[in-house]
PDB file of the backbone (N, CA, C, O) and the ligand in Angstrom, with CONECT records:
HET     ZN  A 101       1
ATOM      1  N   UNK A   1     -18.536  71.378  72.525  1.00  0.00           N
ATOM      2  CA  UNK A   1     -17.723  70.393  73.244  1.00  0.00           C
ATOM      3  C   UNK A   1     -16.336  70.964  73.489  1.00  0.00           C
ATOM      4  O   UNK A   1     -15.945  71.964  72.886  1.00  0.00           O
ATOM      5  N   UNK A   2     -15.730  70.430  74.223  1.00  0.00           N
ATOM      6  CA  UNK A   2     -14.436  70.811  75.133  1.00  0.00           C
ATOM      7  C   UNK A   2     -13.277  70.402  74.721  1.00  0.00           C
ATOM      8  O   UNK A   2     -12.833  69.386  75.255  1.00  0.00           O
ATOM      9  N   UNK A   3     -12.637  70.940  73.877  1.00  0.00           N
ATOM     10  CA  UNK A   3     -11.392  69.938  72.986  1.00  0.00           C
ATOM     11  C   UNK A   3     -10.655  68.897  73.981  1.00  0.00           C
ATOM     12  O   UNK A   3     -10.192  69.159  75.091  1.00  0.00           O
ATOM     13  N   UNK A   4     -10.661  67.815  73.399  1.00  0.00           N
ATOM     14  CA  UNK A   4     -10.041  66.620  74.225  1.00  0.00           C
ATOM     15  C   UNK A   4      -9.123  67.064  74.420  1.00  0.00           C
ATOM     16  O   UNK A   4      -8.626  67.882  73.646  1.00  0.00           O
ATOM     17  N   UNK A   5      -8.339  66.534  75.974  1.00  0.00           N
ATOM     18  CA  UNK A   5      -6.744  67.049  76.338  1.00  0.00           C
ATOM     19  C   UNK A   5      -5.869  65.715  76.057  1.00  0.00           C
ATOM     20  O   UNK A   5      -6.341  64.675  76.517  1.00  0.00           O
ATOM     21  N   UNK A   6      -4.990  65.656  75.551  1.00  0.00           N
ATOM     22  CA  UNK A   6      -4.146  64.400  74.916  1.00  0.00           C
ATOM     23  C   UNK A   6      -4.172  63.864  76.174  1.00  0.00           C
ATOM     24  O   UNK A   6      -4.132  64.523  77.213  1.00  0.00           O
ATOM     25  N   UNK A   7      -4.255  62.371  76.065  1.00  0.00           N
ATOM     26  CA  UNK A   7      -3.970  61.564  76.944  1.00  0.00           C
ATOM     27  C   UNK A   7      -2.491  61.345  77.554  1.00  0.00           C
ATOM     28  O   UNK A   7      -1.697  61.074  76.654  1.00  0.00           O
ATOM     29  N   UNK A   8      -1.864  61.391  78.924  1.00  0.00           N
ATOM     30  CA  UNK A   8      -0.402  60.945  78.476  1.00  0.00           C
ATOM     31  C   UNK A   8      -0.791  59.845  78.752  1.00  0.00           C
ATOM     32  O   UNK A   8      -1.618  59.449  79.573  1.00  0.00           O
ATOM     33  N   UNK A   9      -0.041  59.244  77.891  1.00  0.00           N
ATOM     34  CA  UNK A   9      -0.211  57.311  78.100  1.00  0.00           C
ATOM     35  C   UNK A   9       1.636  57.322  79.073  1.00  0.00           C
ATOM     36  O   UNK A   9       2.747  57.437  78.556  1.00  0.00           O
ATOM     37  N   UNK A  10       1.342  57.188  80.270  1.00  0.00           N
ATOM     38  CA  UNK A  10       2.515  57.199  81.071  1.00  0.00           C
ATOM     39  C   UNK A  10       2.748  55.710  81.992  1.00  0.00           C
ATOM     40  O   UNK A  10       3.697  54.927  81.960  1.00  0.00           O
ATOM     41  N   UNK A  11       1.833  55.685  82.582  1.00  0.00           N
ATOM     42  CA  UNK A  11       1.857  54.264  83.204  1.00  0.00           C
ATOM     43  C   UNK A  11       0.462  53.574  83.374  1.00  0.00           C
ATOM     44  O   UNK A  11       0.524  52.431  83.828  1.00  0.00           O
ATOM     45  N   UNK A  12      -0.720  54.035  83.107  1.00  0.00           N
ATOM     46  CA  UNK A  12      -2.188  53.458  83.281  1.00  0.00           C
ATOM     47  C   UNK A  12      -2.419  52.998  82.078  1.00  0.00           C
ATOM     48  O   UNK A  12      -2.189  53.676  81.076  1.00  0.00           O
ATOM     49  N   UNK A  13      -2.962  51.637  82.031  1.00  0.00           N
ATOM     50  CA  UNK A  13      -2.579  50.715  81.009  1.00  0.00           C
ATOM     51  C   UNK A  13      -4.110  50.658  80.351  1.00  0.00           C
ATOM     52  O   UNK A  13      -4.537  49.627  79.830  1.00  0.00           O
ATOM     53  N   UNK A  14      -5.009  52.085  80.452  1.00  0.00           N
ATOM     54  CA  UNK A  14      -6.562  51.784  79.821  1.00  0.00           C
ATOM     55  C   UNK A  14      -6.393  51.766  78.459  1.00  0.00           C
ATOM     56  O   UNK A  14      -5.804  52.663  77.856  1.00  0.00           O
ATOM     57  N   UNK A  15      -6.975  50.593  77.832  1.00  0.00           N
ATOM     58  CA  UNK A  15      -7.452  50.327  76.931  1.00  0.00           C
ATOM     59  C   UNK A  15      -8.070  51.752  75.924  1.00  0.00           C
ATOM     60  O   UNK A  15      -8.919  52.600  76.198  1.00  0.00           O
ATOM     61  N   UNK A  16      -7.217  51.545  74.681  1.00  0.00           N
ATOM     62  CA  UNK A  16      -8.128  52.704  73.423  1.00  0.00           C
ATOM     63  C   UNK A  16      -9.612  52.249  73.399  1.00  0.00           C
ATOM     64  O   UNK A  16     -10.521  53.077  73.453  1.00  0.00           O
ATOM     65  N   UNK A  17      -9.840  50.881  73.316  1.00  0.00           N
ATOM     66  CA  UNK A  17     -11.320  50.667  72.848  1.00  0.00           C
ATOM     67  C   UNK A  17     -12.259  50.976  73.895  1.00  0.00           C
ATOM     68  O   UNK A  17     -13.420  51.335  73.699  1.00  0.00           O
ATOM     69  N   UNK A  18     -11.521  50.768  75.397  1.00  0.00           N
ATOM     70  CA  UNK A  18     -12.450  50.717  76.833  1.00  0.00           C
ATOM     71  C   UNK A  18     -12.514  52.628  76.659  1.00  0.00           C
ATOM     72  O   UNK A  18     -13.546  53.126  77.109  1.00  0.00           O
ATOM     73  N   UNK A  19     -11.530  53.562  76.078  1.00  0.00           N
ATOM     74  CA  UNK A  19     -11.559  54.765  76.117  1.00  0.00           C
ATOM     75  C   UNK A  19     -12.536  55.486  75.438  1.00  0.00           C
ATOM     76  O   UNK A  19     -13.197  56.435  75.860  1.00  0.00           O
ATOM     77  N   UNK A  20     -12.574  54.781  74.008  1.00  0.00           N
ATOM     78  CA  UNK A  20     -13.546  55.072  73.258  1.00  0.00           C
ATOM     79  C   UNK A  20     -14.671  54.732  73.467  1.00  0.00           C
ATOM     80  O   UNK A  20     -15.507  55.622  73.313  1.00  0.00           O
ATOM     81  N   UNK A  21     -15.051  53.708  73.785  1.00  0.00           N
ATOM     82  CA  UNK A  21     -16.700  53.127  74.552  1.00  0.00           C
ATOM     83  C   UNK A  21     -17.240  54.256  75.539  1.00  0.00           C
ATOM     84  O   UNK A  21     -18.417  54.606  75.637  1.00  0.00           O
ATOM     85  N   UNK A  22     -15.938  54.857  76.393  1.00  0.00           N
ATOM     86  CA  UNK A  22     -16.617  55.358  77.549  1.00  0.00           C
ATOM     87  C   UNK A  22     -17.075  56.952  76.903  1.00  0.00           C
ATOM     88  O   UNK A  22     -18.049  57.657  77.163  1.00  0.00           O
ATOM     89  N   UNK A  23     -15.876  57.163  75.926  1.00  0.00           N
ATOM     90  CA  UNK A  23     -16.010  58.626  75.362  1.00  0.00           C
ATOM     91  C   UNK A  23     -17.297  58.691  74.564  1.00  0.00           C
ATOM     92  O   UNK A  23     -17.794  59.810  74.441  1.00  0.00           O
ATOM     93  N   UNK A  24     -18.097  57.350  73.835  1.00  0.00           N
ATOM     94  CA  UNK A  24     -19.378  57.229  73.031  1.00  0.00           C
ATOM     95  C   UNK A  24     -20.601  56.915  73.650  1.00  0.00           C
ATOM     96  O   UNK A  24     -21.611  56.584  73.030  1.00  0.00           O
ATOM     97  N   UNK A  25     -20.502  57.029  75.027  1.00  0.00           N
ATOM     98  CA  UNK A  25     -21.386  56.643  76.128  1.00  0.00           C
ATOM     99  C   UNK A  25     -21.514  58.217  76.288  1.00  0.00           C
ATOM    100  O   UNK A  25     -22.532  58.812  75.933  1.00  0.00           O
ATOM    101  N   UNK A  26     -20.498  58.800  76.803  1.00  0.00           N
ATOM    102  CA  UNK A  26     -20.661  60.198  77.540  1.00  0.00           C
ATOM    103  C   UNK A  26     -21.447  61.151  76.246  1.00  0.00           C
ATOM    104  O   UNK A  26     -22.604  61.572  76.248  1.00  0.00           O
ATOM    105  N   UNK A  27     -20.585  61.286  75.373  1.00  0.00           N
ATOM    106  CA  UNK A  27     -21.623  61.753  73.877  1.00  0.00           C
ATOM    107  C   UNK A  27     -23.255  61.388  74.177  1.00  0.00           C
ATOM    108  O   UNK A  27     -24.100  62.206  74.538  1.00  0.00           O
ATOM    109  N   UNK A  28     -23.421  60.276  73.988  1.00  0.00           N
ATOM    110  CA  UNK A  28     -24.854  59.841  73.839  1.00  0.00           C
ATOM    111  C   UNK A  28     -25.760  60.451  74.858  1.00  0.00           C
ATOM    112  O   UNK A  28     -26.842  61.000  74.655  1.00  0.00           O
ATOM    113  N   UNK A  29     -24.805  60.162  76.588  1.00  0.00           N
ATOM    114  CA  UNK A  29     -25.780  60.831  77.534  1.00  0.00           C
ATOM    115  C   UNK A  29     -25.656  62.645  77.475  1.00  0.00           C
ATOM    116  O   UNK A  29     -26.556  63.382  77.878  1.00  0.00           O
ATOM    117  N   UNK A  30     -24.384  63.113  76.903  1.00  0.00           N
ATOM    118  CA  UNK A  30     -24.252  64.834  76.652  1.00  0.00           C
ATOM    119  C   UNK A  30     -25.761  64.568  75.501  1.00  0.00           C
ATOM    120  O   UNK A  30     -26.850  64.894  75.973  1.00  0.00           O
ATOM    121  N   UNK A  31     -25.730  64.065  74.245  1.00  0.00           N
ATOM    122  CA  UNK A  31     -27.288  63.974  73.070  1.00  0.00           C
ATOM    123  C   UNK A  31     -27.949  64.319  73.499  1.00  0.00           C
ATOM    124  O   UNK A  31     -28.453  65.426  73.312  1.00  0.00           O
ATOM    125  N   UNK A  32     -28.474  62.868  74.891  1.00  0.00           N
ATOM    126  CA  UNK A  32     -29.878  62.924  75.435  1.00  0.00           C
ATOM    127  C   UNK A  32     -30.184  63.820  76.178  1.00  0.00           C
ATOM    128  O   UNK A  32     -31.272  64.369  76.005  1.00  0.00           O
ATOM    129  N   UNK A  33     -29.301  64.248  77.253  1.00  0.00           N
ATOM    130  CA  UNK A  33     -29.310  65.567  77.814  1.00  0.00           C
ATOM    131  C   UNK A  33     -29.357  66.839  77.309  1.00  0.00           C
ATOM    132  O   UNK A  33     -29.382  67.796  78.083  1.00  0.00           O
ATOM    133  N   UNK A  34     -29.373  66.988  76.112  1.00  0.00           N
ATOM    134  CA  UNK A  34     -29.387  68.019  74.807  1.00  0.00           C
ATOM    135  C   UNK A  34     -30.916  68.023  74.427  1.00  0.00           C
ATOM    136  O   UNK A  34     -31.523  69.085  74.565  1.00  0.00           O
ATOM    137  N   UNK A  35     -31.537  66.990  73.989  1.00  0.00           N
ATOM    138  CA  UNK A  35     -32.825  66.598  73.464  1.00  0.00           C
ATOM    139  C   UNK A  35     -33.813  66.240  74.495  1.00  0.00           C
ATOM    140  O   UNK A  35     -35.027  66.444  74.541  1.00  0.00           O
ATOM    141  N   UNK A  36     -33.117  65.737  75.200  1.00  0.00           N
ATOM    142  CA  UNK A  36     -34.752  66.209  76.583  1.00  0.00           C
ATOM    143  C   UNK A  36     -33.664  65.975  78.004  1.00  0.00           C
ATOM    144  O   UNK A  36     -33.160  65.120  78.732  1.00  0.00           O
ATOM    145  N   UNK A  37     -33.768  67.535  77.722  1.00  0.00           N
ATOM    146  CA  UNK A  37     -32.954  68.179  79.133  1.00  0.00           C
ATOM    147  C   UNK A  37     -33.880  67.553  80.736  1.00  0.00           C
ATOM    148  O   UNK A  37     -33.450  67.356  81.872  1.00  0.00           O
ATOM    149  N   UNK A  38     -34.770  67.450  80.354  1.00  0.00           N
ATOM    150  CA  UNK A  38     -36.115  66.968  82.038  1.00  0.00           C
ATOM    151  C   UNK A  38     -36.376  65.413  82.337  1.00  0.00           C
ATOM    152  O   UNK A  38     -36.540  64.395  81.665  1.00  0.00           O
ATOM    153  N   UNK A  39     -36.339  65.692  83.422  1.00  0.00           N
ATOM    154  CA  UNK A  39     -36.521  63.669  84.203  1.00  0.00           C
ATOM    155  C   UNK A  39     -37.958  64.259  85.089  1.00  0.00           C
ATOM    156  O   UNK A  39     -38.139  65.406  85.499  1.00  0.00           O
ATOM    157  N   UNK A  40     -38.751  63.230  85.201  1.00  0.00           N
ATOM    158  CA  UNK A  40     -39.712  63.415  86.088  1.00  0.00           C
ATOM    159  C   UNK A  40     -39.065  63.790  87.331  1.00  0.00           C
ATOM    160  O   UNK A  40     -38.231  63.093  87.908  1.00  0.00           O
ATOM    161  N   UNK A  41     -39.412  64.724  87.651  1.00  0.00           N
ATOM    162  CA  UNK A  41     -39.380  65.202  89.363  1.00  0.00           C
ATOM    163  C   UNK A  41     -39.697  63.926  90.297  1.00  0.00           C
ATOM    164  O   UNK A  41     -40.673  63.180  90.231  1.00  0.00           O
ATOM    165  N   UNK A  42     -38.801  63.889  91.024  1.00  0.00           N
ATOM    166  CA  UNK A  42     -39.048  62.422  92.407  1.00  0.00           C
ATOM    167  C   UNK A  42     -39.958  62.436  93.024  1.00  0.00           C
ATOM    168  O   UNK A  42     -40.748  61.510  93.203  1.00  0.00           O
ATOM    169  N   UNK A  43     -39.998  63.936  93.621  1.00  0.00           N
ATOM    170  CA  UNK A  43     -41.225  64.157  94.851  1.00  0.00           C
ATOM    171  C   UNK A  43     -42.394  63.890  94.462  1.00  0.00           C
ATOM    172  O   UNK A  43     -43.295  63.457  95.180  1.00  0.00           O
ATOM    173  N   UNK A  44     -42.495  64.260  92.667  1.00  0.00           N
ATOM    174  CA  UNK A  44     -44.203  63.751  92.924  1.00  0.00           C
ATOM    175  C   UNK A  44     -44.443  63.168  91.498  1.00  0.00           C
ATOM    176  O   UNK A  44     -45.556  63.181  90.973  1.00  0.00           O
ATOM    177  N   UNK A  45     -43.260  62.626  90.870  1.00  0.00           N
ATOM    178  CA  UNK A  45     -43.261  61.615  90.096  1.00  0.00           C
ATOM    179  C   UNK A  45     -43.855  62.043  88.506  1.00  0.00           C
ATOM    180  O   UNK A  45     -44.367  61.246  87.720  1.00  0.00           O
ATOM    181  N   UNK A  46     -43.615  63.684  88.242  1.00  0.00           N
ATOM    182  CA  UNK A  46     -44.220  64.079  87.176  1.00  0.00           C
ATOM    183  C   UNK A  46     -45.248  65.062  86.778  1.00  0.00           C
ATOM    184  O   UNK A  46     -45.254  65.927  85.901  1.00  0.00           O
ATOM    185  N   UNK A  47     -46.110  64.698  87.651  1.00  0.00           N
ATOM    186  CA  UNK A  47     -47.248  64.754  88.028  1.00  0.00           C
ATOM    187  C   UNK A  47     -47.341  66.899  88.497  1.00  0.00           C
ATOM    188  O   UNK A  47     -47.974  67.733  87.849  1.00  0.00           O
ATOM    189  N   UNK A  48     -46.457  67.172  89.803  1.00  0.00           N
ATOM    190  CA  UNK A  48     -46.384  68.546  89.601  1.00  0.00           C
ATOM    191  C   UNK A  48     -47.050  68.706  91.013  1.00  0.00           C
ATOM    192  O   UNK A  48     -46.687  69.511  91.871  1.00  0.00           O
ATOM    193  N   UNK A  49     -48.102  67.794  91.116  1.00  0.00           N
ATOM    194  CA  UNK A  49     -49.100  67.969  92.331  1.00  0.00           C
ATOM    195  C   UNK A  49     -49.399  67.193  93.269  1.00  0.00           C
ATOM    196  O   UNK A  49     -49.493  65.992  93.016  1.00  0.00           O
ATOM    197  N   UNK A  50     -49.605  67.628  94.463  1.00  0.00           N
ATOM    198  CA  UNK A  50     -50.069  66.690  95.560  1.00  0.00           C
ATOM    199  C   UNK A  50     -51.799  66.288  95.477  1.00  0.00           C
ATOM    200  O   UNK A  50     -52.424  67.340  95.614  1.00  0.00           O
ATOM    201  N   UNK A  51     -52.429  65.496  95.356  1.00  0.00           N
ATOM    202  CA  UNK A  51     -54.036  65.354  96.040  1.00  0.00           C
ATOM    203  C   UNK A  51     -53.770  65.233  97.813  1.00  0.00           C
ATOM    204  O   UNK A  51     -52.988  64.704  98.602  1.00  0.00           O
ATOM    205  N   UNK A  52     -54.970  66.092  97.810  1.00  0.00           N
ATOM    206  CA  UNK A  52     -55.358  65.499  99.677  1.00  0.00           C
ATOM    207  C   UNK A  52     -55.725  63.931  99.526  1.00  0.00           C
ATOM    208  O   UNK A  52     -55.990  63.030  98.731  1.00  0.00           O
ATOM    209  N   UNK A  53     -55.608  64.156 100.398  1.00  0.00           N
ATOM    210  CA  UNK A  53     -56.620  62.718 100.859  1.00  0.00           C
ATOM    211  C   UNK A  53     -57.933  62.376 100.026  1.00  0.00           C
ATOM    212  O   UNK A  53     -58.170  61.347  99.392  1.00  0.00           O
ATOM    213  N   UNK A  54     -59.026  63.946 100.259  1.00  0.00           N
ATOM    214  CA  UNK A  54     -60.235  63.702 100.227  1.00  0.00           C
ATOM    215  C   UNK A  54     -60.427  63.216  98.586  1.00  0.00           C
ATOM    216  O   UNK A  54     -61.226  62.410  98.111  1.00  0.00           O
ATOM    217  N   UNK A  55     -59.003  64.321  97.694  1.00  0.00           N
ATOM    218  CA  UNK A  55     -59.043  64.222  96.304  1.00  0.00           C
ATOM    219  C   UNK A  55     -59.663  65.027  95.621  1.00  0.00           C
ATOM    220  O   UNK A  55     -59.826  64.785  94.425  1.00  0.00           O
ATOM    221  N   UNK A  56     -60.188  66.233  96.217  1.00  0.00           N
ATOM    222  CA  UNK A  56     -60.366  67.155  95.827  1.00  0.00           C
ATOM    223  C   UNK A  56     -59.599  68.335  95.717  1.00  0.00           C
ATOM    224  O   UNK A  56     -59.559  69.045  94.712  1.00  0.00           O
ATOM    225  N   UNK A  57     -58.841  68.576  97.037  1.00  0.00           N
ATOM    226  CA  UNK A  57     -58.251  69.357  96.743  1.00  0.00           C
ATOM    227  C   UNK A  57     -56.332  69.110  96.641  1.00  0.00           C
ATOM    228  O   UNK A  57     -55.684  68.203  97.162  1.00  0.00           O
ATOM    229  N   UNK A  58     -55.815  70.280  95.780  1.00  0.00           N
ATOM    230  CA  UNK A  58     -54.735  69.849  95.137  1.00  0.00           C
ATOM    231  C   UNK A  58     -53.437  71.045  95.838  1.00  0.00           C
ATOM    232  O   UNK A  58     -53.807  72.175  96.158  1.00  0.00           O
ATOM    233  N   UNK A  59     -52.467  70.770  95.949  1.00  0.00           N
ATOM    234  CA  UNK A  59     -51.519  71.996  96.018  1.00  0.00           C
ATOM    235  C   UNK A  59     -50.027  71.513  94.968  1.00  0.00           C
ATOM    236  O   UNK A  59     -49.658  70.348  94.820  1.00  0.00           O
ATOM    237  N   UNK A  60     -49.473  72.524  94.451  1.00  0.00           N
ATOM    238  CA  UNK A  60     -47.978  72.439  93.834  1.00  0.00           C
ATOM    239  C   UNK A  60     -47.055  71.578  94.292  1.00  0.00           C
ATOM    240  O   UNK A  60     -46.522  71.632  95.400  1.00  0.00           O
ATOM    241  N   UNK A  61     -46.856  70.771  93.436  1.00  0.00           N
ATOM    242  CA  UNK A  61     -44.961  70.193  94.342  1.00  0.00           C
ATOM    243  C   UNK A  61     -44.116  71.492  94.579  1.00  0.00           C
ATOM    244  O   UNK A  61     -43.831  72.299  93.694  1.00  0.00           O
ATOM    245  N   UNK A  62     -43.816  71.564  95.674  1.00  0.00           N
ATOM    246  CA  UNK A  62     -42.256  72.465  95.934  1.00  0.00           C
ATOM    247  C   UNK A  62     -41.634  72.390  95.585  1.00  0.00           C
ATOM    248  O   UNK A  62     -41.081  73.469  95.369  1.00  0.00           O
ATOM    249  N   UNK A  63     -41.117  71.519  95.228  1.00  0.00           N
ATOM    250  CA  UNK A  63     -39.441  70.960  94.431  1.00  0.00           C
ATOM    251  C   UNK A  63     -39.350  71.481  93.270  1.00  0.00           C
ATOM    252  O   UNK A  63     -38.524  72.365  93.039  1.00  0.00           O
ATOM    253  N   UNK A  64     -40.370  70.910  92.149  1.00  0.00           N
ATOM    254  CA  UNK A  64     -40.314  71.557  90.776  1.00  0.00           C
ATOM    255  C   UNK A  64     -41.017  72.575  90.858  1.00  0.00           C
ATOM    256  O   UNK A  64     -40.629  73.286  89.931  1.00  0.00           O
ATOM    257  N   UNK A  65     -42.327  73.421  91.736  1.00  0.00           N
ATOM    258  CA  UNK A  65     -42.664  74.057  91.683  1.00  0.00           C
ATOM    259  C   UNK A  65     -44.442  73.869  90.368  1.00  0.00           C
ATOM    260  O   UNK A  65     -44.722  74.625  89.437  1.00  0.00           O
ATOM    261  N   UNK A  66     -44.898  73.161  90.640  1.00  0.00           N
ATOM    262  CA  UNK A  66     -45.620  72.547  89.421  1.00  0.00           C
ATOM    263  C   UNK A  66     -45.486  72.176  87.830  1.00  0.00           C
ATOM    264  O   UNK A  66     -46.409  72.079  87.021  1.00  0.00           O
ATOM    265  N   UNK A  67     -44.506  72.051  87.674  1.00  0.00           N
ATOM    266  CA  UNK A  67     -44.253  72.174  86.442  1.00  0.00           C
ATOM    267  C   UNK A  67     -44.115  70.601  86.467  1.00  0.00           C
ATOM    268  O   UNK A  67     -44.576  70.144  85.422  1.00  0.00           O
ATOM    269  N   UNK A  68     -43.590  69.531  87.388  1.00  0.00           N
ATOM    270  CA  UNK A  68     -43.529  68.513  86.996  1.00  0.00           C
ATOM    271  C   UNK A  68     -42.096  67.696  86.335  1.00  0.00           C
ATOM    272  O   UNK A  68     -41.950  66.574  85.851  1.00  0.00           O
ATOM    273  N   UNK A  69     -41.376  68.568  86.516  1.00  0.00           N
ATOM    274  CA  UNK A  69     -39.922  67.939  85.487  1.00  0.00           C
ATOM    275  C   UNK A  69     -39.006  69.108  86.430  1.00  0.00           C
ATOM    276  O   UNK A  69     -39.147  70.264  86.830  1.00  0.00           O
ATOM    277  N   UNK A  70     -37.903  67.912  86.500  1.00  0.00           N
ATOM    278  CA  UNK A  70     -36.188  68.666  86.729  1.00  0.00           C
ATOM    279  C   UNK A  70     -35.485  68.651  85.939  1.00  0.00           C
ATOM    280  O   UNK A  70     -35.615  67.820  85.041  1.00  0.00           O
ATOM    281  N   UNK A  71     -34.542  69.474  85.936  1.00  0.00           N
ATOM    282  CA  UNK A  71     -33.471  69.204  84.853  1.00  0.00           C
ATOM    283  C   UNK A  71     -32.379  67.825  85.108  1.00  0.00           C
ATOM    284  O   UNK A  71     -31.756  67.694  86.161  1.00  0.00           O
ATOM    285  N   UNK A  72     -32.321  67.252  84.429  1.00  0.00           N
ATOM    286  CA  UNK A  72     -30.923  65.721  84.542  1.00  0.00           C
ATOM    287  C   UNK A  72     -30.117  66.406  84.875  1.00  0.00           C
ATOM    288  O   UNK A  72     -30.086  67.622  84.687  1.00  0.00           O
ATOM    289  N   UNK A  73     -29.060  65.530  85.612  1.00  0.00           N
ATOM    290  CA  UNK A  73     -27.540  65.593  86.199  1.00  0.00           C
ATOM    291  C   UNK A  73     -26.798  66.317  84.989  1.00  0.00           C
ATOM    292  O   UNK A  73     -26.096  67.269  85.330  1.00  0.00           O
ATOM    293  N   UNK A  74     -26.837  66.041  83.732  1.00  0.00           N
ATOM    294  CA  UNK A  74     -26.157  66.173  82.689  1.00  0.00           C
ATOM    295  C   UNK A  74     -26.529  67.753  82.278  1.00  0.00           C
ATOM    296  O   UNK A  74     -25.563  68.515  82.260  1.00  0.00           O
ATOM    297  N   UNK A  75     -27.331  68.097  82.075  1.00  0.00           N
ATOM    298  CA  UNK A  75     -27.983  69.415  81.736  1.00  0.00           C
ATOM    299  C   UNK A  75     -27.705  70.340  82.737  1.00  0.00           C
ATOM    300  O   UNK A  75     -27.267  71.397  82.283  1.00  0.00           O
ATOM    301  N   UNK A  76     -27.826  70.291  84.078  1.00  0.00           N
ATOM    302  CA  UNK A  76     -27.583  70.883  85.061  1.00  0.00           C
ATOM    303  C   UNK A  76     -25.870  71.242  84.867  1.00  0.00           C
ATOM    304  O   UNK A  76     -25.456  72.401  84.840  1.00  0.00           O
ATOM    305  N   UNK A  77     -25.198  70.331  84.772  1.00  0.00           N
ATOM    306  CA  UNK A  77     -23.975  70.478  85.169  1.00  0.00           C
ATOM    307  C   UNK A  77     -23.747  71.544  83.231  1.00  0.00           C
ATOM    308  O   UNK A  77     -23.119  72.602  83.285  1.00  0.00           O
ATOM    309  N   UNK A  78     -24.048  71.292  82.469  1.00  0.00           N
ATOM    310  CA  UNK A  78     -23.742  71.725  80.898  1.00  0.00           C
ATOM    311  C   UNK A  78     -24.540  73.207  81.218  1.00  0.00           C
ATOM    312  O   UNK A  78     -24.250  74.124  80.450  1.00  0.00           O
ATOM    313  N   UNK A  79     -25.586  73.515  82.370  1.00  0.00           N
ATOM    314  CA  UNK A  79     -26.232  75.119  82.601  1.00  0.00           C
ATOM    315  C   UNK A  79     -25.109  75.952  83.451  1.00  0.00           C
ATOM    316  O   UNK A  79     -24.795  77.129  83.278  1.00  0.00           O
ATOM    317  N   UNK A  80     -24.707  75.244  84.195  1.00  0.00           N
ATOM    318  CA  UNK A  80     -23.235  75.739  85.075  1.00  0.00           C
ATOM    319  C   UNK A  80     -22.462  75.910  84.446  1.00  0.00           C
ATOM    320  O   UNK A  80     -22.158  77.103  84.420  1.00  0.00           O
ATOM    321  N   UNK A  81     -21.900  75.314  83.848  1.00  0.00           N
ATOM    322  CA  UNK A  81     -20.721  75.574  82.959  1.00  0.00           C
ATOM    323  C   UNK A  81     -21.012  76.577  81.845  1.00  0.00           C
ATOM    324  O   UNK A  81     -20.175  77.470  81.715  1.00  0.00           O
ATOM    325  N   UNK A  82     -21.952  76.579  81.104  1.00  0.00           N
ATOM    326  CA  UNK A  82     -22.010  77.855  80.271  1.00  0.00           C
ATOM    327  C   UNK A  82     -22.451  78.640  81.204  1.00  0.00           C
ATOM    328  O   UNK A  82     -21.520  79.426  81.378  1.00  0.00           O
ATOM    329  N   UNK A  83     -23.453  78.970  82.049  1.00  0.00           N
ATOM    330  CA  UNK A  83     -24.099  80.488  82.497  1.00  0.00           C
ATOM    331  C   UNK A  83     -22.584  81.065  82.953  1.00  0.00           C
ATOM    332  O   UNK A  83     -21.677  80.360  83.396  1.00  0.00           O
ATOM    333  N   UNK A  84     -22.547  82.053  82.807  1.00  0.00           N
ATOM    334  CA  UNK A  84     -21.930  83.442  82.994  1.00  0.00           C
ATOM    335  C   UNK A  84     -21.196  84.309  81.872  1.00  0.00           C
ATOM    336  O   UNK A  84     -20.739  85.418  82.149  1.00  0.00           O
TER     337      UNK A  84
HETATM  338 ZN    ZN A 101     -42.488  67.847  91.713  1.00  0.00          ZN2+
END
């Protein structure tokens, strides 16, 4: 984690407790994004694959590439920031 930068308390009148709620929210979603970095993929809902029609035959989602899972907003942005 990113050492907090002191707040100046100068003229914005936010609340310590509304600060702390939001700072124990962001923790929890940095956790969950820690412990299961993947959301079902949209395009095909998990799953990885298209059926035809007939239901026999199958091809890869593009998006995830078959695997079925993306990485969350949260994980993505925490892979950017460390890679390099
Ligand atoms: Zn997919």
């Amino acid at each position: 984690m990113t050492p907090l930068v002191a707040a100046t308390a100068t003229t914005t009148s936010a609340t310590p407790a509304l600060l702390a709620l939001g700072l124990l929210l962001l923790a929890g979603y940095a956790a969950a994004c820690w412990l299961w970095p993947f959301r079902a993929c949209t395009r095909c809902h998990g799953t990885g694959k298209f059926r035809s029609p007939s239901g026999h035959a199958w091809r890869y989602c593009n998006r995830c590439s078959g695997k079925g899972a993306q990485l969350r907003l949260g994980r993505h942005v925490w892979n950017a920031l460390t890679r390099r």
